[in-house]
MARVOMI-108891 format. One line per 3 residues: number of its first residue (from 0); for each residue x, y, z of C-alpha. Coordinates in steps of 0.25 Angstrom, whole numbers, plus 5000, padded with zeros to 4 digits. Each point is the difference from the previous one (the first is absolute). Example, Ala and Ser with C-alpha at 12.3 -4.5 7.8 and 13.67 -1.06 7.14 Angstrom:
0 = 5049:4982:5031 ~ 5006:5014:4998 $
This chain:
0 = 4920:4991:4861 ~ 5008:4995:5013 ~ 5013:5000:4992 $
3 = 5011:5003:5012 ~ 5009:5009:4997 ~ 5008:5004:5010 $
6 = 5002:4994:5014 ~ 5010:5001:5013 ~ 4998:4990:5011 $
9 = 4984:4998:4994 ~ 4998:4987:5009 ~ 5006:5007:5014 $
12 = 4990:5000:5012 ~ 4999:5015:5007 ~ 4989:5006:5006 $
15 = 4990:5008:4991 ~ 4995:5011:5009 ~ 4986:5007:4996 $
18 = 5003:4994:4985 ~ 4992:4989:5007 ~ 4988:5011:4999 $
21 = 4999:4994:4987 ~ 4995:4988:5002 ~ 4991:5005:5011 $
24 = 4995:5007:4988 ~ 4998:4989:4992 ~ 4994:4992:5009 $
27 = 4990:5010:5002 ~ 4999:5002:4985 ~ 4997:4987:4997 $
30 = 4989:5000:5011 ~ 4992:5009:4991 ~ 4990:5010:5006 $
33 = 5009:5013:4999 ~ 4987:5008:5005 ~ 4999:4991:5013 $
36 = 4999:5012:5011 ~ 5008:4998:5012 ~ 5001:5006:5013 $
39 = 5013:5005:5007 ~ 5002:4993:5013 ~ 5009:5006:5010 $
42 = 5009:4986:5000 ~ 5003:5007:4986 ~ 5003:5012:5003 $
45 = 5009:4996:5013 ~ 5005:4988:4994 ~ 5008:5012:4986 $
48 = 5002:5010:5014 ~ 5008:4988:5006 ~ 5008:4995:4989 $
51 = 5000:5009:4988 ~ 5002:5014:5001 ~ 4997:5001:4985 $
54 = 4987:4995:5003 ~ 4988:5006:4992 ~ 4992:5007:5011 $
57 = 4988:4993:5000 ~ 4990:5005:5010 ~ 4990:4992:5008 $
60 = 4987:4997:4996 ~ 5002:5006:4988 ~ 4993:4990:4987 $
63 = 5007:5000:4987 ~ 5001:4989:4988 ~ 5009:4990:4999 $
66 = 5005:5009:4988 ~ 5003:5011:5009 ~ 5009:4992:5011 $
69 = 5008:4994:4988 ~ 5004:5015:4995 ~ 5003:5001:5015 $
72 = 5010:4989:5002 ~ 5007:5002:4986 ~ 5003:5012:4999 $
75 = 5004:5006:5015 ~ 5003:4985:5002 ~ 4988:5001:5012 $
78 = 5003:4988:5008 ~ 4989:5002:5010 ~ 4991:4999:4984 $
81 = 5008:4986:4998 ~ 4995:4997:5015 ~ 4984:5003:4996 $
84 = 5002:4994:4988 ~ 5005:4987:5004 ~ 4991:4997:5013 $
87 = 4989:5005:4991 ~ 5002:4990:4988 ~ 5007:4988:5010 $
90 = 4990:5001:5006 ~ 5011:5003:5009 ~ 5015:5002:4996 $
93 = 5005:4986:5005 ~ 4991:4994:4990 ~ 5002:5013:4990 $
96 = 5016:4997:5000 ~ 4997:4985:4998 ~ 4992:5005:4985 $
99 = 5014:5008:4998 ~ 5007:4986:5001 ~ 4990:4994:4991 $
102 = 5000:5010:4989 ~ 5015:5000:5000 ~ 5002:4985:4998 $
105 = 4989:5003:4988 ~ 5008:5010:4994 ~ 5012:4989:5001 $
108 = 5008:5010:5011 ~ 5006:4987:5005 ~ 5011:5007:5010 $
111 = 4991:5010:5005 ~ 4992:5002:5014 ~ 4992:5009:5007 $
114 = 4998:5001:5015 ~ 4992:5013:5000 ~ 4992:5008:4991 $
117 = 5010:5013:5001 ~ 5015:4994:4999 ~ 5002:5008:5013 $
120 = 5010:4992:5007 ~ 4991:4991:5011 ~ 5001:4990:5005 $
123 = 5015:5002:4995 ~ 5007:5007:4988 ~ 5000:4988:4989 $
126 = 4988:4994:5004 ~ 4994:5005:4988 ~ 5009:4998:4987 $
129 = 5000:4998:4986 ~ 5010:5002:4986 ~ 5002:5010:4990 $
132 = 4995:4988:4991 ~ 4990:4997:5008 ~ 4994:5015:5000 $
135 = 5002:5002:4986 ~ 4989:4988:4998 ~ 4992:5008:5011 $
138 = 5000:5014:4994 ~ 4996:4994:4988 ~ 4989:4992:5004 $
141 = 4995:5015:5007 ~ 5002:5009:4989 ~ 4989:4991:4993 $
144 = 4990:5005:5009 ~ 4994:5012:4995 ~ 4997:5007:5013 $
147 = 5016:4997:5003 ~ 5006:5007:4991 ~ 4989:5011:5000 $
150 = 5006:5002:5015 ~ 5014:4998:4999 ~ 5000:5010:4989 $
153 = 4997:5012:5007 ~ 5008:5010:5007 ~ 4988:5004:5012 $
156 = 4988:4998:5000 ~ 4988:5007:5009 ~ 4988:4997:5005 $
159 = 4990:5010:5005 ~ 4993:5000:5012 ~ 4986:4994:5002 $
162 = 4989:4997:5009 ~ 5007:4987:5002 ~ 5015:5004:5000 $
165 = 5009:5011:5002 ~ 5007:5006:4988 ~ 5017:4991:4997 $
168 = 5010:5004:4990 ~ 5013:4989:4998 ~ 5012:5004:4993 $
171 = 5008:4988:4993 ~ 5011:4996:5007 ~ 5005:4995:4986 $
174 = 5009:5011:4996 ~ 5002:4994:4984 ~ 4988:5004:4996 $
177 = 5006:5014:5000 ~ 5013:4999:4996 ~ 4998:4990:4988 $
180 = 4993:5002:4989 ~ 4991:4986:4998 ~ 5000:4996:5012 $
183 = 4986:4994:5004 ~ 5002:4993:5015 ~ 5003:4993:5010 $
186 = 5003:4999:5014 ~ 5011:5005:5009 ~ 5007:4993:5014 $
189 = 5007:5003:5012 ~ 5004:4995:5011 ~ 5015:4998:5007 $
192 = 5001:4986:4996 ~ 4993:5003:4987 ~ 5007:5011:4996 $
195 = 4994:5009:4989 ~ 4991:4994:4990 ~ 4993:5001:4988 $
198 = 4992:4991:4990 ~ 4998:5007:4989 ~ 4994:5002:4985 $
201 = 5001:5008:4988 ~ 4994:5000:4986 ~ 5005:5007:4986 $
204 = 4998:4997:4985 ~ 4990:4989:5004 ~ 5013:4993:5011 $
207 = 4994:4998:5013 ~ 5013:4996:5010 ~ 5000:4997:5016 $
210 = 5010:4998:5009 ~ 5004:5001:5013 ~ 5012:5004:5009 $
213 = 5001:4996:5014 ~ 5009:5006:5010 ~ 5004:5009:4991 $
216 = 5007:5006:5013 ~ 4998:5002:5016 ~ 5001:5015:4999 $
219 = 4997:5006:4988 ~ 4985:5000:4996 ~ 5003:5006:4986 $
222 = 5009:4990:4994 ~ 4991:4990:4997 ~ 4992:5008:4991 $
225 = 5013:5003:4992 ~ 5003:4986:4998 ~ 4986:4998:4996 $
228 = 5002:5011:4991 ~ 5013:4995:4994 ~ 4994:4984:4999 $
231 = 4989:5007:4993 ~ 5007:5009:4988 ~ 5010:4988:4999 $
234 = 4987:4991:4997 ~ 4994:5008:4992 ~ 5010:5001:4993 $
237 = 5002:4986:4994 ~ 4986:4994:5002 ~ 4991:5002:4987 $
240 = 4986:5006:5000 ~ 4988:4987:5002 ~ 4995:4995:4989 $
């Protein structure tokens, strides 16, 4: 409904991290053509080598759909995928990152800004930010999208190999969707100015809730899905099922 329910610091500019995968995503949703086949270039791969060591290992010259390089960058959080997806799609990041800005003052994120495609911190540490208010109108406007959710939802996923490819598996880096039940999603962040993120959402008895902690803490990478577990029970228990 867009009821808020509970805030802390909602309108506080930080940096975002790989929760800025999200838009990247919508972006690309939006685009349409989730069958468009893509090749890996080596700019890809060296580009997560350099910068991401949780990159999603795609090889060069391997030809997989814009599908399968979404399930790539959102669930290992595969920077070198953001990479492809973003020179693909700009054509070019520079004017790829520009569409992020547009679609973010569409969606009325009116204290947020992306420099890059990843939230890796280049060319410095908050020159990509947003809000926990602002996020909250991003994750919902990407949970509309069917594709989305169906990603975001998983715990792995695998593709085989083919004459065109070589076989991945992804693991979610999105450890609620194992540790709470109704848990449908989002997307998790980290980096030393960051600290460790996580937009999140959940759905019981016809409630669908989101949220999102940042900086959770610089050192503990599993607190962030206890306070989204506790935000979570404490919502559902006082928010009435739709309708």
């Amino acid at each position: 409904t867009g009821q808020v329910m509970w805030t802390r610091n909602m309108n506080v500019k930080r940096p975002i991290a790989s929760i800025t995968k999200v838009m990247t995503a919508l972006v690309v949703l939006e685009a349409g053509s989730p069958n468009r086949k893509i090749k890996v270039t080596r700019a890809a791969e060296q580009y997560g080598l350099a910068y991401d060591p949780g990159e999603a290992g795609l090889h060069p010259g391997d030809v997989l759909t814009t599908r399968q390089i979404l399930e790539g960058m959102l669930l290992p959080s595969g920077s070198d995928a953001a990479y492809l997806l973003a020179t693909t799609y700009g054509p070019g990041w520079p004017a790829f990152v520009r569409k992020m800005n547009r679609q973010a003052s569409k969606l009325g994120m009116t204290r947020t800004h992306f420099a890059n495609f990843d939230g890796l911190p280049w060319p410095s540490e908050h020159s990509t930010y947003s809000t926990a208010h602002d996020l909250v109108l991003l994750a919902r406007a990407a949970m509309k999208q069917p594709a989305f959710r169906q990603i975001v939802k998983q715990h792995s996923h695998w593709i085989g190999a083919t004459s065109q490819h070589r076989h991945y598996y992804w693991t979610n880096t999105n450890l609620l969707l194992r540790r709470y039940r109704g848990a449908i999603g989002i997307k998790t962040g980290y980096t030393a100015g960051a600290g460790y993120c996580l937009l999140f959402a959940a759905s019981r008895n016809g409630t669908e809730l989101v949220g999102v902690v940042l900086d959770s803490t610089k050192s503990n990478a599993q607190t962030r899905f206890t306070a989204a577990s506790n935000l979570l029970t404490w919502g559902f228990g006082i928010a009435r099922p739709a309708g």
